[in-house]
C-alpha positions in Angstrom: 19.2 21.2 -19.1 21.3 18.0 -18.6 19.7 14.5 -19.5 18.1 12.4 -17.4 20.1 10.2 -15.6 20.3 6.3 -16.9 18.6 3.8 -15.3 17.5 0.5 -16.5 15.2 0.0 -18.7 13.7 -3.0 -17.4 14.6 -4.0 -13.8 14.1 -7.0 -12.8 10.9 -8.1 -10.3 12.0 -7.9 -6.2 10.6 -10.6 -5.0 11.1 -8.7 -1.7 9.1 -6.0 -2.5 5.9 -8.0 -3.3 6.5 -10.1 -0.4 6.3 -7.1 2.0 4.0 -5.3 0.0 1.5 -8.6 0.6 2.1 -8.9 4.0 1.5 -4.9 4.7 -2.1 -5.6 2.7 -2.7 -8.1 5.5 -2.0 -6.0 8.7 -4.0 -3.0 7.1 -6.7 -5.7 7.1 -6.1 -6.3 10.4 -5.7 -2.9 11.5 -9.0 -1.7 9.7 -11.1 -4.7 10.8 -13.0 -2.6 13.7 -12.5 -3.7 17.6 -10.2 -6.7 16.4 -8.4 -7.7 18.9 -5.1 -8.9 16.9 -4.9 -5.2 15.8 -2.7 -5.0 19.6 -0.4 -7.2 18.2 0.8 -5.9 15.1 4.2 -4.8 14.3 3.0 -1.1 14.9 2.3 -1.6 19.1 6.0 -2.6 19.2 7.3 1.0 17.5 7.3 3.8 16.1 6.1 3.4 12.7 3.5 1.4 11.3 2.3 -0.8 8.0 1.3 2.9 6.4 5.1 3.7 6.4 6.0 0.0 5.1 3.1 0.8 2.2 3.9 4.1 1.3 8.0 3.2 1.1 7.0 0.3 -1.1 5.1 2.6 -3.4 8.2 4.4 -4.2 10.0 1.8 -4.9 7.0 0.0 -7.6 7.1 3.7 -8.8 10.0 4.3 -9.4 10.3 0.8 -11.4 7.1 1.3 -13.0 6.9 4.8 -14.3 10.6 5.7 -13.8 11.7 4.1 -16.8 9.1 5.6 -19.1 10.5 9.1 -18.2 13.9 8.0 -18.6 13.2 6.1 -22.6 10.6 8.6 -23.7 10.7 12.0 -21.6 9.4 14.3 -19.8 6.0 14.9 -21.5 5.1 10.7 -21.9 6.4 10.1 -18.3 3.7 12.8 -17.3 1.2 11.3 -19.1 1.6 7.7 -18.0 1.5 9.5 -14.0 -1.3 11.2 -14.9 -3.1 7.9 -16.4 -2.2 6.2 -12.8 -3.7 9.1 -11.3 -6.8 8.5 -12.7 -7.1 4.9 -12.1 -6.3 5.1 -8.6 -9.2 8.2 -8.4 -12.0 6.1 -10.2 -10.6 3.5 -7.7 -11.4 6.1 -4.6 -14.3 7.0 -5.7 -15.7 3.7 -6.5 -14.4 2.4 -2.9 -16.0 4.8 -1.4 -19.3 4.9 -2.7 -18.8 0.9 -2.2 -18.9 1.0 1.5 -21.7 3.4 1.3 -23.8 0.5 -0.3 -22.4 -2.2 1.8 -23.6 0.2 5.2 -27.0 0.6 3.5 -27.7 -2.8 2.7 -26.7 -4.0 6.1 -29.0 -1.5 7.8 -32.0 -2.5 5.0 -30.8 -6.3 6.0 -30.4 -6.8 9.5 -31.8 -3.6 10.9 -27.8 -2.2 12.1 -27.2 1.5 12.2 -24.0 0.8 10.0 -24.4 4.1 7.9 -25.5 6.7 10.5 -22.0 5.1 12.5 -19.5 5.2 9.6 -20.9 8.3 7.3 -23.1 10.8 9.4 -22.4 13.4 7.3 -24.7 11.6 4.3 -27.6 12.3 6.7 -27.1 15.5 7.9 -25.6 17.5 5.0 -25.7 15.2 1.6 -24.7 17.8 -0.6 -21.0 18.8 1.2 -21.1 15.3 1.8 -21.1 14.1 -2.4 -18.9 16.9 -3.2 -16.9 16.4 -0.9 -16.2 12.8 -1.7 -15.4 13.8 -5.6 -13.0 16.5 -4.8 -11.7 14.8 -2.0 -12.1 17.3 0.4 -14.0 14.9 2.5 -11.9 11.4 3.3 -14.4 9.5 5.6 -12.7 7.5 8.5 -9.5 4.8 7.1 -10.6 5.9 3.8 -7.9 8.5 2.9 -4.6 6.3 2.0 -5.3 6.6 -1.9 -5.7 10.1 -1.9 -2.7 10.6 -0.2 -1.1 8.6 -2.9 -2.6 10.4 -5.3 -1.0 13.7 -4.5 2.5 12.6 -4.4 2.3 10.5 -7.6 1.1 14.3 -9.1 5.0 15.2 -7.3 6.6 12.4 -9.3 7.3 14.4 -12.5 8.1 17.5 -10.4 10.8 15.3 -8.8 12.0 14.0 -12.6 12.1 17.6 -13.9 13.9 18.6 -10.7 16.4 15.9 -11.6 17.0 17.4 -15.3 17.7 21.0 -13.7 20.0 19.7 -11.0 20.9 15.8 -9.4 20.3 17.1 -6.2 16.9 18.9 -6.4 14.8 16.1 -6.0 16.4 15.4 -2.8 15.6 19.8 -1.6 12.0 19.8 -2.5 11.0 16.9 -1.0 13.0 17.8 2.5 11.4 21.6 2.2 8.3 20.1 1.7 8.5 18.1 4.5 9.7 20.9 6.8 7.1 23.1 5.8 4.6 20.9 7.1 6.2 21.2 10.3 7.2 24.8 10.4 3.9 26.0 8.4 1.6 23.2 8.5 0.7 23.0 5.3 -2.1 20.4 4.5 -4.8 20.1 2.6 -8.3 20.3 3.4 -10.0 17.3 5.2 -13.4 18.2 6.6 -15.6 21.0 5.3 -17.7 20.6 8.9 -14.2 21.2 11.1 -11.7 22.5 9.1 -9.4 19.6 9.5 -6.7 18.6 7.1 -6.0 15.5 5.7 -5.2 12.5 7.8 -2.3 11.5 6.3 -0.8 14.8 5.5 0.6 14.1 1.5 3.3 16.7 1.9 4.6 14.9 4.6 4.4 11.5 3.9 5.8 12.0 0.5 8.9 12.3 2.1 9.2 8.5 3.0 7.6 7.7 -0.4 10.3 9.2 -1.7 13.2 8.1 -0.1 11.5 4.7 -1.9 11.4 6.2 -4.9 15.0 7.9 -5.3 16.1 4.1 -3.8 14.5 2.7 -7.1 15.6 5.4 -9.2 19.5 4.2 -7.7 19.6 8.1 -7.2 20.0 7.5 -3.6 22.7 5.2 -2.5 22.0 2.5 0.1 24.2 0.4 2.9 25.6 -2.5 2.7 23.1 -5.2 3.7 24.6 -7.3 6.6 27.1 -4.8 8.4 26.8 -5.9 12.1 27.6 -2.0 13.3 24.3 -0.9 11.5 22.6 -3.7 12.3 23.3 -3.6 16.2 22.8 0.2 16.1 18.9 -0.6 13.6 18.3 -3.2 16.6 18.8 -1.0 19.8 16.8 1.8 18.3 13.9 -0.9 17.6 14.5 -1.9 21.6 14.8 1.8 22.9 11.1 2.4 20.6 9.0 -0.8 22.2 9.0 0.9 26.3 7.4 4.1 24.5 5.8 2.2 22.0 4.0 -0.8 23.4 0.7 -0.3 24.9 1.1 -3.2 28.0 4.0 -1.1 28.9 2.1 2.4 28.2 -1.1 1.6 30.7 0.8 0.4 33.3 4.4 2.6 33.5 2.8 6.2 33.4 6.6 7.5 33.2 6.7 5.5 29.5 3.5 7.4 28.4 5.0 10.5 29.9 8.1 10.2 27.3 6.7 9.2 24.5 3.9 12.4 24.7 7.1 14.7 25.1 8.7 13.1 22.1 5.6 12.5 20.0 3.1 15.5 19.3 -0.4 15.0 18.6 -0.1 14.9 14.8 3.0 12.7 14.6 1.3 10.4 12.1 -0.6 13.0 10.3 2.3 14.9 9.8 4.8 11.9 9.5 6.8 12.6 12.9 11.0 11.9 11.8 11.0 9.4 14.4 8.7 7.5 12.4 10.7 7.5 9.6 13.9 6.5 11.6 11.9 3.9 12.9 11.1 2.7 9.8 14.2 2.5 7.7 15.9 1.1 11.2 13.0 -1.6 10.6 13.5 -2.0 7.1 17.4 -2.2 7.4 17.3 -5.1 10.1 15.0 -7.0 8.4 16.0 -7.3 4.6 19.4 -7.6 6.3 18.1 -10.8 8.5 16.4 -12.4 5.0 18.7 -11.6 2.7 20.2 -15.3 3.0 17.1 -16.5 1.9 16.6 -13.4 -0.9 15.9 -16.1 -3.4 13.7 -18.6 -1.4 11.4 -15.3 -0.2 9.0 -16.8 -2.5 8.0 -20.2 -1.6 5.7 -21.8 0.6 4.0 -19.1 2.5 6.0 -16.3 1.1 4.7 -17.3 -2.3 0.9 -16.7 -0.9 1.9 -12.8 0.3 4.1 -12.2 -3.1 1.2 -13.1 -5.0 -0.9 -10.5 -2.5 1.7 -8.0 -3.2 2.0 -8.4 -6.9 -1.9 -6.8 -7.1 -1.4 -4.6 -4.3 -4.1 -2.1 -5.2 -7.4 -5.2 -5.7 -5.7 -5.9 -2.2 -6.3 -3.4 -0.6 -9.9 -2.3 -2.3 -11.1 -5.5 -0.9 -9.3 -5.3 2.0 -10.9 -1.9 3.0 -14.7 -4.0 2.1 -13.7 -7.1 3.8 -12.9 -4.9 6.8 -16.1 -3.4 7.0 -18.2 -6.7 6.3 -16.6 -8.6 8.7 -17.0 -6.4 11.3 -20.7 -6.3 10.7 -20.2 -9.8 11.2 -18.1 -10.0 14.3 -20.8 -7.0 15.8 -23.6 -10.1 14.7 -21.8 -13.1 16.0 -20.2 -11.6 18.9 -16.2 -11.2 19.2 -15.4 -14.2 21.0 -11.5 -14.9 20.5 -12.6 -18.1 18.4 -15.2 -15.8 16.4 -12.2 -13.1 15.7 -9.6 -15.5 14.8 -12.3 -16.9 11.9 -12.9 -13.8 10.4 -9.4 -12.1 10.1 -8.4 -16.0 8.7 -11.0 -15.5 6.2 -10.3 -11.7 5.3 -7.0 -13.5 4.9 -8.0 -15.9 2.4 -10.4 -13.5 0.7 -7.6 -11.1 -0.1 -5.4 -13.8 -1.9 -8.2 -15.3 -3.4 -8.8 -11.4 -5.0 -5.2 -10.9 -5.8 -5.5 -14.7 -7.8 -8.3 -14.0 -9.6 -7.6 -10.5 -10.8 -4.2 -11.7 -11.7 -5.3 -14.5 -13.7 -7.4 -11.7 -15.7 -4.4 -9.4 -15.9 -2.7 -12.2 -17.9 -4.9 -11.9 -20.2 -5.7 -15.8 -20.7 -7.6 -14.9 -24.0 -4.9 -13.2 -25.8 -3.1 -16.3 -25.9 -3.2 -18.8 -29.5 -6.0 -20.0 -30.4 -7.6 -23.5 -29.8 -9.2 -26.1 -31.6 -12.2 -27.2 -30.0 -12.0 -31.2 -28.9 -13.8 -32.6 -31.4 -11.8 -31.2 -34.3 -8.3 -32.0 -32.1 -9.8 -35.4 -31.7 -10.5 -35.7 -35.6 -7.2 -34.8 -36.6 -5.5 -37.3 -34.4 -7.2 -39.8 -36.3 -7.0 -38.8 -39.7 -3.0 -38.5 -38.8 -3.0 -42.0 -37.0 -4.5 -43.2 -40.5 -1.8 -41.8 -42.8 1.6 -43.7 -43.3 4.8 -43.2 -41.1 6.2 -41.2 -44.1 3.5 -39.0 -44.5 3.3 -38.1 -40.7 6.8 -37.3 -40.1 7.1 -35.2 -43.1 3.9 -33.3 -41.8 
């Protein structure tokens, strides 16, 4: 079998990916806070695609950077092993989330008398047992709960994809597009509700394919266009146009022949099943934009940019407390009315709670303790003065 490919061993940070990374954290927020009235005005009314694509792509790219480079310095077998040690962070993580928002709907009901767990997890009620077992082999993803285990499975694809790469350069690139055209031609999904029979909300074999177009960017397996070419940037911008008519929901209640189009174009399950006009959307999207800021590449963090990089950098406490925030708040909102005023406040302070996470579990993931040792003050201060007292010669030569 041929080597792995090269790649660097240690590539340097994108500040561009954390910046987008931070600011997709926010408009899940927004998109998850329930009846929120900015969730009409976020990038995904205007097109095709949506923050899940903009998260998912992102994820391929930190992967790739993250766990590439073990596979590629110590092989197959470690590269494995450092996936499979992701894998079970990010399940611990479900899992905990999960149970999480099971408390936070039972304390509200015990609290203020709301209905908050009959609303958000009737199956708890009616069938516990399918319901618990169902959350631990995540056969059961209750509502907005089921982007982590989508990202599960296709991180358990990521060493398929490197020993894909060893057998051939291009097989990487056939499994993922047969697995993304069996989803369309078989409809191959996973199971998603053991009341209904319903697959997974976010199908994993089809939205590993944008996740992997990330990745194979990261890996430099897949080559990318010049940034700035005003032919691709014209034709990126009058896709994004031609998308908003069939996109925008002002334009879909009132011009029925809009709605008309986009339900011939768009089936049913085209986010489910990751529809390909999503993902043109999307790298149209992507294209026009880091084209737009790369000017400012190296400015991207300061000011407010510096706020969503540092959201980005601890993407996954972003959105854990994200997905509680959401929930809270919109106990809140139910409580205090929705009032424009009222709305604006709490995504503002969902805002603000999210960064203030991503600070604080950054400043423990620098491990502030590890650092050398210090003197408390009164032996510093003792020291100064038993040094003050000692002659010139004596100091400088200590």
């Amino acid at each position: 079998m041929a080597a792995l490919p090269s790649a660097a061993v240690k590539q340097a940070r994108d500040g561009r990916l954390d910046l987008f990374r931070g600011l997709t954290m926010l408009i899940i927020f927004v998109a998850h806070l329930p009846e929120n009235s900015w969730n009409a005005w976020i990038p995904a009314r205007f097109g095709f695609s949506s923050g899940a694509e903009l998260f998912v792509f992102c994820s391929g790219i930190a992967s790739a950077l993250a766990f590439g480079g073990v596979f590629v310095r110590r092989g197959l077998q470690l590269g494995t092993a450092r996936i499979a040690y992701r894998i079970w962070q990010v399940y611990w993580a479900q899992i905990g989330l999960v149970l999480a928002l099971i408390a936070l709907a039972a304390a509200l009901d015990r609290l203020f008398g709301l209905d908050e767990l009959t609303q958000q997890f009737p199956p708890l009620l009616t069938d516990p047992a399918a319901a618990l077992l169902g959350i631990a082999t995540l056969t059961w993803q209750p509502d907005y709960l089921d982007i982590l285990p989508m990202y599960l499975v296709i991180l358990a694809l990521v060493p398929v994809m490197m020993l894909g790469r060893r057998l051939h350069p291009l097989l990487p690139f056939l499994i993922a597009a047969l697995l993304y055209a069996a989803v369309w031609t078989r409809g191959i999904n996973l199971p998603g509700n053991p009341w209904n029979g319903a697959g997974w909300f976010l199908n994993p074999f089809a939205w590993q394919f944008i996740f992997f177009i990330g990745f194979f960017i990261g890996m430099k397996w897949l080559p990318v266009p010049r940034l700035g070419d005003r032919r691709l940037m014209l034709a990126a911008a009058l896709f994004l146009l031609v998308a908003v008519p069939l996109s925008f929901w002002g334009i879909l209640e009132h011009w029925p022949p809009a709605q008309a189009a986009r339900d011939l174009l768009l089936p049913a399950s085209e986010k489910t099943d990751l529809h390909i006009l999503r993902v043109l959307h999307f790298l149209a999207l992507a294209y026009l934009v880091l084209s737009l800021v790369e000017p400012w590449r190296n400015r991207l963090d300061c000011g407010a940019g510096h706020l969503l990089v540092l959201i980005g950098r601890q993407s996954l406490a972003a959105f854990l407390a994200s997905a509680v925030l959401a929930r809270l708040l919109g106990a809140v909102a139910d409580m205090a009315g929705r009032s424009e005023p009222v709305v604006a406040l709490l995504n503002l302070t969902g805002f603000a709670l999210i960064l203030a996470t991503a600070v604080v579990v950054g400043w423990f993931k620098s491990a502030p303790w590890a650092g050398p040792e210090r003197k408390p003050v009164a032996e510093r201060q003792e020291h100064a003065v038993a040094t003050a007292a000692l002659p010139t010669r004596v100091r400088e030569a200590n």
